[in-house]
C-alpha positions as a Markdown table, in Angstrom:
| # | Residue | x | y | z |
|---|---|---|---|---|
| 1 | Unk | 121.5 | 60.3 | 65.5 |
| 2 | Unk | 119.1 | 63.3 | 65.0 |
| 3 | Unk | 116.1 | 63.7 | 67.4 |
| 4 | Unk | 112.8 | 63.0 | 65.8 |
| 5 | Unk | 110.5 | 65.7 | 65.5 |
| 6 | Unk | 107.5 | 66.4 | 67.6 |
| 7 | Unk | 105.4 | 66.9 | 64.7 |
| 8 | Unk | 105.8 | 65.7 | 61.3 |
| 9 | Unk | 103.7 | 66.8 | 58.3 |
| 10 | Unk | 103.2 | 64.5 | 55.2 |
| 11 | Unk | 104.0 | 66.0 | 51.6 |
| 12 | Unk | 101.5 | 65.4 | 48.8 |
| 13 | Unk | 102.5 | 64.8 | 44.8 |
| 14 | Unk | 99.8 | 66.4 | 44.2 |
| 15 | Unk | 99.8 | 71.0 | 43.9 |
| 16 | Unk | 96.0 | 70.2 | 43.7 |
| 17 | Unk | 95.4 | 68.4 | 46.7 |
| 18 | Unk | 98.0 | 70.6 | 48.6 |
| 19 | Unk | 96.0 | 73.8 | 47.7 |
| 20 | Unk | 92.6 | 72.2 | 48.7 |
| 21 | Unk | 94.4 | 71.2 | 52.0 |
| 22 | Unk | 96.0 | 74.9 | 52.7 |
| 23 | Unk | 92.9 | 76.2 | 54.2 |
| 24 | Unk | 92.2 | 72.8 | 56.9 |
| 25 | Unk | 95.7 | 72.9 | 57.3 |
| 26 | Unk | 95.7 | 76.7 | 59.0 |
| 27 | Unk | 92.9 | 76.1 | 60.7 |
| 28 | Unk | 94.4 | 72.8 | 62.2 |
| 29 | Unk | 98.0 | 75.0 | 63.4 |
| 30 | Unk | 95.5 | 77.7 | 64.9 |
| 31 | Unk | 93.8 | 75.3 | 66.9 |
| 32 | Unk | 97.4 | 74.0 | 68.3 |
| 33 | Unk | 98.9 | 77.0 | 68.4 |
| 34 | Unk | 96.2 | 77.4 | 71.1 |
| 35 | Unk | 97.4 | 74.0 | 73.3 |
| 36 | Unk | 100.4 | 73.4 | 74.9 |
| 37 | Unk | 101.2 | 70.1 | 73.9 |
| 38 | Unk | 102.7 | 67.8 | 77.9 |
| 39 | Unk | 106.6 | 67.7 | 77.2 |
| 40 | Unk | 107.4 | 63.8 | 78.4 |
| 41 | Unk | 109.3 | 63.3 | 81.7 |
| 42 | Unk | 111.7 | 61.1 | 79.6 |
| 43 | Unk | 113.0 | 64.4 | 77.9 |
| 44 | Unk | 112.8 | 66.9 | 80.7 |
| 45 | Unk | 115.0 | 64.5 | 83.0 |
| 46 | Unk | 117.5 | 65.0 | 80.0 |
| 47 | Unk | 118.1 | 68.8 | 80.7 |
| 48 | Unk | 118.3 | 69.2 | 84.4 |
| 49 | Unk | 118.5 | 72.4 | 85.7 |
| 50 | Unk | 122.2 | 73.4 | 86.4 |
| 51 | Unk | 121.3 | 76.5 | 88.1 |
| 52 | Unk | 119.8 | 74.9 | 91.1 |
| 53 | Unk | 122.0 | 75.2 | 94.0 |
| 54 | Unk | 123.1 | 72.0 | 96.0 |
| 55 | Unk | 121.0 | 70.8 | 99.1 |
| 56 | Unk | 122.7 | 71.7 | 102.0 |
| 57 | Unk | 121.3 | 69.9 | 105.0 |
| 58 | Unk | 122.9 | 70.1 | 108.0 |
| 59 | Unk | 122.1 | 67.3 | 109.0 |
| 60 | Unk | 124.6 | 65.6 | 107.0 |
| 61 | Unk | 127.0 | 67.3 | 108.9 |
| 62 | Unk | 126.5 | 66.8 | 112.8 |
| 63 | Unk | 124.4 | 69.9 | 112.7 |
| 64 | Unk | 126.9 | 72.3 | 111.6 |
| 65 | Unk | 125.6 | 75.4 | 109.3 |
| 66 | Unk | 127.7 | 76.7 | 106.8 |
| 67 | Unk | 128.8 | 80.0 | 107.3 |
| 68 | Unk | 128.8 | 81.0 | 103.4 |
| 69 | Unk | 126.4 | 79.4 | 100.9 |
| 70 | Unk | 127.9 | 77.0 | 98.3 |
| 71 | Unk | 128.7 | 78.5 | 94.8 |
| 72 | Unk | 129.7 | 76.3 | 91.8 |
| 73 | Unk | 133.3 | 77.2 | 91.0 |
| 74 | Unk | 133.8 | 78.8 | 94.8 |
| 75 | Unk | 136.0 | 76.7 | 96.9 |
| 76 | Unk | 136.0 | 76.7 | 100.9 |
| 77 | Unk | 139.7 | 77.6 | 102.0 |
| 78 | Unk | 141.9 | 78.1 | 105.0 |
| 79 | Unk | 145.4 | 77.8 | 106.2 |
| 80 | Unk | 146.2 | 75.8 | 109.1 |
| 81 | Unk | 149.3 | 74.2 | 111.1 |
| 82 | Unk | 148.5 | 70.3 | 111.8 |
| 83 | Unk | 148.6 | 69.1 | 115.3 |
| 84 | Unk | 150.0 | 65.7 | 114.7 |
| 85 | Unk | 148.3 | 63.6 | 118.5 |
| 86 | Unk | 150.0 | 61.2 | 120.2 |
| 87 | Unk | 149.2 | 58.4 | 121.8 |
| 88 | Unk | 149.9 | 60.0 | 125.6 |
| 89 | Unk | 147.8 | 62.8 | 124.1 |
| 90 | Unk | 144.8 | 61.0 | 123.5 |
| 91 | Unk | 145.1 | 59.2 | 126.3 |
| 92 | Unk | 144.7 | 62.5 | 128.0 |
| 93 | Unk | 141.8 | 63.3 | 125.9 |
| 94 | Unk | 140.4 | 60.1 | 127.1 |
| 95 | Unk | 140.1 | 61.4 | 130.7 |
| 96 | Unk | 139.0 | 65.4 | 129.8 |
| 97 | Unk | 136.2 | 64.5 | 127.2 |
| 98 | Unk | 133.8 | 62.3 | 129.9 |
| 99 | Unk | 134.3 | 64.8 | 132.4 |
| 100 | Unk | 133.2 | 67.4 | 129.8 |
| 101 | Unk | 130.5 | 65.3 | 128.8 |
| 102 | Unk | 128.5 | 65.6 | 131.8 |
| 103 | Unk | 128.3 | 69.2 | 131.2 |
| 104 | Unk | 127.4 | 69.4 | 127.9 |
| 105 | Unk | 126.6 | 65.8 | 126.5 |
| 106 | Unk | 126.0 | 67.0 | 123.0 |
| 107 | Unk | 130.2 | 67.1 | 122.7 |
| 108 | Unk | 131.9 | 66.1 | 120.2 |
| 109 | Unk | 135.3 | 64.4 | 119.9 |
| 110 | Unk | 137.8 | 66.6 | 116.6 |
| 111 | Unk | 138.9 | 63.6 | 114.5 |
| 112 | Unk | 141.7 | 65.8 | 112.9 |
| 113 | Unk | 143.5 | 68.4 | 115.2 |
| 114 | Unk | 145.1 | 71.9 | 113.8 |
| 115 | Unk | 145.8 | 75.5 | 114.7 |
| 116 | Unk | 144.6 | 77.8 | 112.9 |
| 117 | Unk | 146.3 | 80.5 | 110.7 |
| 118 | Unk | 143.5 | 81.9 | 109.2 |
| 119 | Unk | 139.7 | 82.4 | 108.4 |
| 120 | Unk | 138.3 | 80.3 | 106.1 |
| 121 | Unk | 137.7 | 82.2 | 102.9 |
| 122 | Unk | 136.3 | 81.4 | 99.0 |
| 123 | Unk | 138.2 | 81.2 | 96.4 |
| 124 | Unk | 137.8 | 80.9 | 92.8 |
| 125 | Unk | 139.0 | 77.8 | 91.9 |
| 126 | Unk | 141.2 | 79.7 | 89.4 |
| 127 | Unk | 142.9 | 81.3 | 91.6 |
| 128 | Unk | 143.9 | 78.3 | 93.8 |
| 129 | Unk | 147.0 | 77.9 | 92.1 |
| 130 | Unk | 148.6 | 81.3 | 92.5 |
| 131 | Unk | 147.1 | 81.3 | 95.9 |
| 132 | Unk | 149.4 | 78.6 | 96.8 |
| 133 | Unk | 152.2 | 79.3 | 94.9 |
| 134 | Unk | 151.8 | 83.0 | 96.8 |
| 135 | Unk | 151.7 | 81.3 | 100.2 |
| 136 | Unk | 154.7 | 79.4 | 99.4 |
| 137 | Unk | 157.1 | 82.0 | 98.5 |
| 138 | Unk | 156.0 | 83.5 | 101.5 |
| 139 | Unk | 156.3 | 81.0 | 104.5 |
| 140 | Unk | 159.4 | 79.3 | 102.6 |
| 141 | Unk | 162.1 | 81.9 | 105.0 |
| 142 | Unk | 159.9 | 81.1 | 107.7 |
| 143 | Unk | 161.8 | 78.4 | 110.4 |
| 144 | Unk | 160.1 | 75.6 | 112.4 |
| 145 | Unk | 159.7 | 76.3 | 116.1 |
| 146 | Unk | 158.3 | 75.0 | 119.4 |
| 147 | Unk | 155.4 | 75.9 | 121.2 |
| 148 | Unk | 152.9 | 74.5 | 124.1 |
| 149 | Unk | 149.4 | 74.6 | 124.2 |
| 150 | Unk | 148.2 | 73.4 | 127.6 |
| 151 | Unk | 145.6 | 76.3 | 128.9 |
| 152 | Unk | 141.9 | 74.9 | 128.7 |
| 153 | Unk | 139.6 | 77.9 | 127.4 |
| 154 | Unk | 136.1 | 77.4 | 125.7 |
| 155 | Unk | 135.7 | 78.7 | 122.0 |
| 156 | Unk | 132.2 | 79.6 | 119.8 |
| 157 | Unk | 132.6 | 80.6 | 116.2 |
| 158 | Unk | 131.5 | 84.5 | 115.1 |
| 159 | Unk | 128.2 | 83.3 | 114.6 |
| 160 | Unk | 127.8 | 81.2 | 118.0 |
| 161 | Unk | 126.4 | 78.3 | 116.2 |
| 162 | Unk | 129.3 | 75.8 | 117.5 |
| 163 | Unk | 131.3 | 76.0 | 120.7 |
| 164 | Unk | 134.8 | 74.5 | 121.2 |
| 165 | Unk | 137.2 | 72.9 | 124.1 |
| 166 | Unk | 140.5 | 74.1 | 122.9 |
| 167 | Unk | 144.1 | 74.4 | 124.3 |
| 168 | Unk | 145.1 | 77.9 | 124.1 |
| 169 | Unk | 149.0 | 78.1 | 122.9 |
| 170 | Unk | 151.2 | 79.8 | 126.3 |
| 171 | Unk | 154.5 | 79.4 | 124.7 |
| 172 | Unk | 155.2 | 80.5 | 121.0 |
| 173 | Unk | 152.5 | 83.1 | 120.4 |
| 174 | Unk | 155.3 | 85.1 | 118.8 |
| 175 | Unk | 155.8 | 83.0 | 116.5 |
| 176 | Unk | 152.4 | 82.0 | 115.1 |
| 177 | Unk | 151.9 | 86.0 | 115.1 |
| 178 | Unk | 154.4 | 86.3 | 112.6 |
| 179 | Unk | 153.2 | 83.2 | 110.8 |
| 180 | Unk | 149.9 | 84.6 | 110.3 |
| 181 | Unk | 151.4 | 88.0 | 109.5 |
| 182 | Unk | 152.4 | 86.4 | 106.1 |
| 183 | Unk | 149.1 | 84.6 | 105.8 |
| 184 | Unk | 147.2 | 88.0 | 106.1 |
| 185 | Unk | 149.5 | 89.4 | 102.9 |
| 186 | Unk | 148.9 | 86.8 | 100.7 |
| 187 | Unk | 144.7 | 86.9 | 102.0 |
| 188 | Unk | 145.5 | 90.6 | 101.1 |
| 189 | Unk | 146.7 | 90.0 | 97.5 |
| 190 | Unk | 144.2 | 88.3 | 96.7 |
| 191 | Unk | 141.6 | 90.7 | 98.3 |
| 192 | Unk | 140.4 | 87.9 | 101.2 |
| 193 | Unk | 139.7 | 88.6 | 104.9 |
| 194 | Unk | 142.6 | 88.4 | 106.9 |
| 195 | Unk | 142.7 | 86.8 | 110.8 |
| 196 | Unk | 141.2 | 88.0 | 113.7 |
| 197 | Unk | 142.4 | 90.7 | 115.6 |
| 198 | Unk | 143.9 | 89.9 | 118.8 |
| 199 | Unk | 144.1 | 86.3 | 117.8 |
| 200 | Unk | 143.7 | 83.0 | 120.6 |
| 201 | Unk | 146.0 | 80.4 | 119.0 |
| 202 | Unk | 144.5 | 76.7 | 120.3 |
| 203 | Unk | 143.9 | 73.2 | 119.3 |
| 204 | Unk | 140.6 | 72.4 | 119.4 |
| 205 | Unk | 140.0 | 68.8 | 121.2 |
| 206 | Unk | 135.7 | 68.6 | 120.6 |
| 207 | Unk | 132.6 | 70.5 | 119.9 |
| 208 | Unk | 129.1 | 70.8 | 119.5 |
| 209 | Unk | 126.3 | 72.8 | 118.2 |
| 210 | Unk | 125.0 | 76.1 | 119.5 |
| 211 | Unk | 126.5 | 78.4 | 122.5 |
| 212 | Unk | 127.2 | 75.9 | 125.2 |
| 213 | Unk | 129.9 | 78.9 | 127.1 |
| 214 | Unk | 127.2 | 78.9 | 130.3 |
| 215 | Unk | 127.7 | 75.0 | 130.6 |
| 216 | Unk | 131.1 | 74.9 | 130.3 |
| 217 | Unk | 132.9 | 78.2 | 131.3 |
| 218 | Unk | 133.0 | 78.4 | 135.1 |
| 219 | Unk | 133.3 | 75.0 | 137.0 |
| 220 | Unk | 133.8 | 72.5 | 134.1 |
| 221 | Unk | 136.8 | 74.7 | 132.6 |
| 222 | Unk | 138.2 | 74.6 | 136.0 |
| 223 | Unk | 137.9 | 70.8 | 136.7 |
| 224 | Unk | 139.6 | 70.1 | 132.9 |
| 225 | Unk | 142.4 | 72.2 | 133.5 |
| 226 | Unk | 143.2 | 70.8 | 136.8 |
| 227 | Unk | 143.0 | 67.5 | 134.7 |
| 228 | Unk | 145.7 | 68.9 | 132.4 |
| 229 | Unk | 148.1 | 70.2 | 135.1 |
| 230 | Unk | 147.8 | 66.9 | 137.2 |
| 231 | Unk | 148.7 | 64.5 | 133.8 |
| 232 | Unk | 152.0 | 63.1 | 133.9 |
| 233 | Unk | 154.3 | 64.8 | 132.0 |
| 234 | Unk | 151.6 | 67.1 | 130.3 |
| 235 | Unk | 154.3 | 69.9 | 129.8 |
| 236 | Unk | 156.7 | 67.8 | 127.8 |
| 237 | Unk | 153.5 | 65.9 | 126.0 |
| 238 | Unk | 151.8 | 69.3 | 125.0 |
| 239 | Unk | 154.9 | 71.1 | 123.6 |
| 240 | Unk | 154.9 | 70.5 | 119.8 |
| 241 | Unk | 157.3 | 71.3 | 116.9 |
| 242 | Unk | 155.5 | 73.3 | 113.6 |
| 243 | Unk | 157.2 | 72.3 | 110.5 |
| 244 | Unk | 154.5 | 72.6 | 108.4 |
| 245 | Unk | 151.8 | 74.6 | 106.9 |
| 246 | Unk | 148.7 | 73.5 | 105.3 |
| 247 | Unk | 146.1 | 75.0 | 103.1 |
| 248 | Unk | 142.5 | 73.1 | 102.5 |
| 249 | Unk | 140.7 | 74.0 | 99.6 |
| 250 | Unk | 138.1 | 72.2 | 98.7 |
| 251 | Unk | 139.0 | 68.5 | 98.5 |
| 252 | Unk | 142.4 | 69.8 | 97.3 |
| 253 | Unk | 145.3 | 70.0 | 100.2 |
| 254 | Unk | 148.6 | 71.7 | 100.0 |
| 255 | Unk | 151.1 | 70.8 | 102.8 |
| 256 | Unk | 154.0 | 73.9 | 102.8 |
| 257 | Unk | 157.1 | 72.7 | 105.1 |
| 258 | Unk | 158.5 | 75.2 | 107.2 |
| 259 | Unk | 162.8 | 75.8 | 107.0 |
């Protein structure tokens, strides 16, 4: 169904009448031409603006601030090995996080727990595809292993805006070395940073907003690790098998398995 127009003009069967009317009639468009006419809410709600860019309140999020705005069509993506936690492990979590509370009571439990393998990046979401498939050819020579992350050590982000308790990894650093080594190339295919120099493998067990290093460095690191060494068994419990990648893009997630 056609829209109706704004403004309608009748037709006359008479030439006469229509000649007599040609003079009113330009006066009457020069005197509208001259006013601009309220556009209804009704129609403007119909056309929102596209363009705008999303709210992003931070808020939402526990505080955190992104670290790249949000572009249509751009999808957040990193690569990652999943931490699958025991019970035993969260049982041991259960005794480090109130002790680190007291420190810094802002903490905050990680419901998910990884390591990870790279920076997160944007992508195109055209290129999300190939990126995988890339990734995949890859890591698919590259065999599972064990490793052990039990060394307490404080993390921020580049920015500082979040602080982390993580386990650094002390057995298997060779390994995830060469795992990210095949990361970087397929970051450097498609013309994305690659990981940090010197990299600190770890699982991160909580965080919180801001630089909290002064609170928790020093005393507090010392107590949690003492924590960690005293738990029963904490060097069979913290020694893990990788047989998997992941990638997160966006909502979408990729799981890779390792040979």
């Amino acid at each position: 169904m056609s829209a109706a127009p704004l403004v309608g003009y009748s037709s006359s069967d008479s030439e006469d009448e229509a000649e007599a009317k040609d003079g009113a009639r330009g006066r009457d468009q020069t005197a509208l031409s001259k006013q601009r006419l309220p556009v209804p809410d009704s129609l403007l709600n119909m056309f929102p603006n596209t363009k705008e860019a999303p709210e992003d309140d931070s808020a939402k999020h526990g505080g955190r601030v992104r670290t790249f705005p949000h572009e249509r069509g751009h999808w957040a993506t990193y690569v990652y090995l999943p931490y699958e936690a025991s019970e035993e492990f969260q049982e041991l979590l259960d005794v480090m996080l109130p002790h680190a509370l007291m420190y810094v009571p802002q903490l905050v439990r990680m419901e998910e727990f990884h390591l990870s393998l790279s920076q997160s990046v944007v992508l195109h979401y055209h290129w999300i595809i190939p990126f995988i498939q890339t990734l995949k050819d890859r890591v698919a020579s590259f065999h599972r292993f064990f490793f052990t992350a039990n060394q307490v050590k404080i993390y921020t982000n580049q920015e500082k805006t979040r602080t982390f308790v993580g386990l650094e990894v002390t057995f298997g650093h060779t390994q995830f070395l060469s795992l990210v080594s095949e990361v970087d190339r397929v970051m450097e295919e498609f013309s994305l940073a690659t990981f940090y120099q010197d990299p600190s493998f770890h699982v991160s067990l909580a965080w919180c907003v801001g630089d909290a290093r002064p609170k928790l460095e020093g005393e507090c690191l010392q107590e949690l690790q003492k924590i960690v060494d005293a738990f029963e068994e904490s060097e069979l419990l913290l020694r893990v098998c990788a047989d998997q990648i992941r990638c997160k893009s966006g909502n979408k997630l990729f799981s890779l398995p390792l040979k």
